[in-house]
matplotlib code that plots the C-alpha trace (Angstrom):
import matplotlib.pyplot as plt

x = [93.6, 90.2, 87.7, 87.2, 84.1, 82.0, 81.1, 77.0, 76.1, 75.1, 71.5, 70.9, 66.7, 67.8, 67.2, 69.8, 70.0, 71.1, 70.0, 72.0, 73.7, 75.0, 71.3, 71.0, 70.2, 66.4, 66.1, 62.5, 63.0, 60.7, 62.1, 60.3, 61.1, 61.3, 62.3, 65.9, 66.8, 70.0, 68.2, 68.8, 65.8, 62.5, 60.4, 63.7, 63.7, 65.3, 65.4, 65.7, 64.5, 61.8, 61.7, 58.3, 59.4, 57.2, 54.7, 51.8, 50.4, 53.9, 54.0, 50.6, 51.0, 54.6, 53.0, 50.5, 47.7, 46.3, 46.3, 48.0, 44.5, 44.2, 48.2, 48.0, 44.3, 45.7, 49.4, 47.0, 45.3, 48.7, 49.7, 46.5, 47.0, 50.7, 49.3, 46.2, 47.8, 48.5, 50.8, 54.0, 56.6, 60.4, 62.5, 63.2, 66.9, 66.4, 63.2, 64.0, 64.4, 61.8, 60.7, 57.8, 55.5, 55.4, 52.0, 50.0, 51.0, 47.8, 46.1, 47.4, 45.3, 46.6, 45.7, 42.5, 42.0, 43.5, 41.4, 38.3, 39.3, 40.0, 36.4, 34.9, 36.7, 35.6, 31.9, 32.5, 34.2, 31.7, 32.9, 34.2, 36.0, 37.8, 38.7, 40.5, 42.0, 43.8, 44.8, 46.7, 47.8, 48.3, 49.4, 50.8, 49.3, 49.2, 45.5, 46.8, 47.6, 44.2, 42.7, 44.4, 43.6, 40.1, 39.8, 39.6, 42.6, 41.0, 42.1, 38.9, 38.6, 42.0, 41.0, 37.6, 39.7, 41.5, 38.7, 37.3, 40.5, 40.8, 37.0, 38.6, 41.1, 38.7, 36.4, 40.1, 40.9, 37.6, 37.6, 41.1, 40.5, 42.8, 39.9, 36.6, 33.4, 32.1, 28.1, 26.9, 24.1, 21.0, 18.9, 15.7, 13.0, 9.7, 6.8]
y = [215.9, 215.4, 218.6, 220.2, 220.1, 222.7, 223.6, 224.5, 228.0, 228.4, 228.3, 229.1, 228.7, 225.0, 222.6, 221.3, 217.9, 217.3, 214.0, 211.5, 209.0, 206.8, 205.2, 203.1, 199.3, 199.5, 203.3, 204.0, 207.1, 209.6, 212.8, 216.0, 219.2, 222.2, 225.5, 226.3, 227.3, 228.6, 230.3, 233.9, 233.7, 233.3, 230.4, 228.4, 224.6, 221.7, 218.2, 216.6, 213.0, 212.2, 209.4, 207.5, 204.5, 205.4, 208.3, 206.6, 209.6, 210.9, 207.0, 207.3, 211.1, 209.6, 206.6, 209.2, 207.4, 210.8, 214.3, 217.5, 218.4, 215.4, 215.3, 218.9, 218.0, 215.2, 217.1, 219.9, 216.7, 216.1, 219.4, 220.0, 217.2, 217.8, 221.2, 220.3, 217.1, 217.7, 215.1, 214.1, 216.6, 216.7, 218.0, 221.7, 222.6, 226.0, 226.8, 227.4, 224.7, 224.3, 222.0, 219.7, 219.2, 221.2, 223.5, 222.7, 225.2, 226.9, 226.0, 228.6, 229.8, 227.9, 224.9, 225.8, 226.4, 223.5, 221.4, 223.5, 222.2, 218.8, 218.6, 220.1, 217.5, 214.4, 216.0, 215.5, 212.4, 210.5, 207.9, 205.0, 207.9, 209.6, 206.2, 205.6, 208.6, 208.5, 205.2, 205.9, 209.8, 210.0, 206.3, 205.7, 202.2, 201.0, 199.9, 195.9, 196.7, 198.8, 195.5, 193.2, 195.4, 195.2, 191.4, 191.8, 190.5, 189.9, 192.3, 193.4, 195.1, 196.7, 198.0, 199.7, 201.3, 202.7, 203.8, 205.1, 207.1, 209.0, 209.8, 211.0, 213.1, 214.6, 215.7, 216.7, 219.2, 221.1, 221.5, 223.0, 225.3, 223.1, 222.1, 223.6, 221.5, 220.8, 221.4, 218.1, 219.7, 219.0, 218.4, 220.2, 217.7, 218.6, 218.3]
z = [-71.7, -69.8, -69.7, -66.7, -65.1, -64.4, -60.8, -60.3, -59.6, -55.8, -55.0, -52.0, -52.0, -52.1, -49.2, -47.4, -46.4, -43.0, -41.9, -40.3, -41.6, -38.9, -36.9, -34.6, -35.8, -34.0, -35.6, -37.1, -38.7, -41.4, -43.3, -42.8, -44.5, -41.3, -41.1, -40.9, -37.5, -38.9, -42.1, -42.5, -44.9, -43.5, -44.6, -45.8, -45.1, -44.3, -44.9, -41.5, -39.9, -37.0, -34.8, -35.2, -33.2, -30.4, -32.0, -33.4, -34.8, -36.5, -37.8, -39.8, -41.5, -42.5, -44.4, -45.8, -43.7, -42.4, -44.1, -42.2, -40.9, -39.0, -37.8, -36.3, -34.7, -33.0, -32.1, -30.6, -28.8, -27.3, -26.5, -24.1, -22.3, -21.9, -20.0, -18.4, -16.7, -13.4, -12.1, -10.1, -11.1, -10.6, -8.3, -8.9, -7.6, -8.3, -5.9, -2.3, -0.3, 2.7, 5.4, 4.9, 2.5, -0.5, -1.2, -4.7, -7.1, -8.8, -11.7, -14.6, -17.0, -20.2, -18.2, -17.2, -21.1, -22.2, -19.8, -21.6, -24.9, -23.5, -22.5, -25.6, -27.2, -25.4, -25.6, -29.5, -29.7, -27.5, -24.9, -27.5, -29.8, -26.7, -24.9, -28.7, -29.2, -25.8, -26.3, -29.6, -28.9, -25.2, -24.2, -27.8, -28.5, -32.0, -33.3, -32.3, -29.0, -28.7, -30.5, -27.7, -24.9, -25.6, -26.5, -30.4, -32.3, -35.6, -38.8, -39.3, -36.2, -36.4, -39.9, -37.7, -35.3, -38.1, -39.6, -36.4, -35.6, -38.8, -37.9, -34.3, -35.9, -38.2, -35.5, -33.8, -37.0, -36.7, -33.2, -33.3, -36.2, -38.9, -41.0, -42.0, -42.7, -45.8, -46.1, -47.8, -50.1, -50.0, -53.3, -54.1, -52.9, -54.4, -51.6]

ax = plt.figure().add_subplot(projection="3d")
ax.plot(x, y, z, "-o")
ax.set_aspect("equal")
plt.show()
C-alpha cells in the first residue's frame, strides 16, 4: 500500500505566481515581483509579467543593464513628459457639446511643474544627452535605430550611446531624488 503524502502547511507570506501562460508568438515579456492588488497584507507581492516589446527602458533594467536608480530616473523622465505635453487630445463625450471651436484648456499646475523639471533636466543633460534620452524614453528607439538615425551604424558607436545613456539616467536619478552623489575624495596634496 503506497504512503500518503503529506500536504505543505499554508504560507501565506509566499508569492503567488500569476503569470500567463498562453502569449502571443511575437510576446516579449519580463517577470517583475508587484504589490498584490488583492493582498490584505500590506507590502505582499506578486510575481507577474511586463511587456518590453516596445519599452526600451523596461527592456534594459530586465536584462540587468541599468540599476533601479537609473529605471525610476528615467520612468520619472516619462511621466513629465506624459503631463507637460500638450497635444491633440480626444474627444470627450462627457463635456457639453458646443458650437465652434473649442477654447484651450489652461495650463495646470502639475504641468507647469513637470515642464520645470523637464527643463532642469535638459539644462543637466546638455544638448547631445537630452536629444538621446528622448530618443530612447519618449520615442522608444533602441540604441541601432538612434545609431541609424544619426548616420552611425558601427558597434562601437552603439556600445557609446550605451554608455552615454546610463550616464543620462544617472544624471536622471539625482535630479529626481532616486540617487544621491558620491563625493570622489580628494587626497591631501602637500603644497
Amino acid at each position: 500500500m503506497p504512503k500518503a503524502k503529506r500536504k505543505r502547511p499554508h504560507n501565506p507570506a509566499r508569492v503567488h505566481d500569476r503569470r500567463a501562460r498562453d502569449l502571443l508568438r511575437n510576446a516579449e515579456v519580463a517577470t517583475v515581483e508587484v504589490d498584490n492588488p488583492l493582498g490584505l497584507e500590506p507590502g505582499e507581492k506578486i510575481v507577474a509579467l511586463r511587456s518590453i516589446r516596445n519599452d526600451p527602458l523596461g527592456r534594459l533594467h530586465s536584462h540587468r543593464q541599468i540599476d533601479e536608480a537609473q529605471y525610476q530616473g528615467g520612468r520619472a523622465f516619462q511621466a513629465d513628459w506624459e503631463k507637460a505635453e500638450r497635444g491633440p487630445r480626444a474627444v470627450d463625450p462627457t463635456r457639453e457639446f458646443v458650437d465652434g471651436g473649442q477654447g484651450r484648456e489652461p495650463i495646470t499646475e502639475s504641468q507647469r511643474k513637470a515642464v520645470l523639471r523637464l527643463n532642469r533636466a535638459e539644462r543637466e543633460l546638455g544638448a547631445d544627452g537630452s536629444a538621446l534620452v528622448h530618443d530612447v524614453l519618449v520615442q522608444g528607439l533602441t540604441m541601432e535605430q538612434v545609431g541609424l538615425r544619426r548616420g552611425l551604424r558601427t558597434q562601437r558607436w552603439n556600445d557609446y550611446f550605451s554608455r552615454r545613456l546610463r550616464e543620462c539616467l544617472d544624471r536622471l536619478a539625482l535630479l529626481y531624488g532616486y540617487a544621491t552623489e558620491h563625493p570622489i575624495p580628494v587626497k591631501n596634496v602637500p603644497r
